[in-house]
C-alpha positions, 0 to 999 in steps of 0.5 A, a space after each residue: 395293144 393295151 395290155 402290152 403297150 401300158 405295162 411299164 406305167 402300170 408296174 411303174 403306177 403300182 409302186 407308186 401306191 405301194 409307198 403311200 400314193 394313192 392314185 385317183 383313177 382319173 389320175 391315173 388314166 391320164 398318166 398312163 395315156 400320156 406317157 404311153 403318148 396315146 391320144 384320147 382317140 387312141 385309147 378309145 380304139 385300143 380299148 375298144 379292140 382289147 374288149 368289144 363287149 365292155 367298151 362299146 359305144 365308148 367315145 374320146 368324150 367319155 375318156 375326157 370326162 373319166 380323166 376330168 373326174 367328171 364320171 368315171 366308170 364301172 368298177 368292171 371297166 376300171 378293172 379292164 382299163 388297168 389290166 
């Protein structure tokens, strides 16, 4: 389900930093879980399907605070997240 459905944002987000934008990875989640209208539900189980070994036990909390910049995650999740 994510690496299909958040393709378009993803090529989209690329571009972006390729002109000069450099996109917080908070940013960057909450983007592309809003225009793939995903709730932070929805993305907690996609995650979570696409990868169970490296996103379980994750919780619609933890996607908040990645999106409010309060913690974020591992540079291997984030590498999973965006591919």
């Amino acid at each position: 389900m994510v690496g299909n459905n958040l393709k378009p944002y993803l090529c989209y987000t690329f571009t972006t930093i390729k002109q000069g934008y450099h996109l917080k990875f908070s940013e960057y989640l909450q983007n592309c879980r809003t225009q793939n209208n995903l709730t932070q539900e929805q993305l907690t189980h996609a995650l979570y399907s696409f990868d169970i070994d490296n996103f379980e036990g994750l919780s619609e909390g933890t996607i908040g605070k990645w999106e409010r910049g309060v913690t974020k995650p591992t540079a291997s999740k984030q590498v999973r997240i965006i591919k």
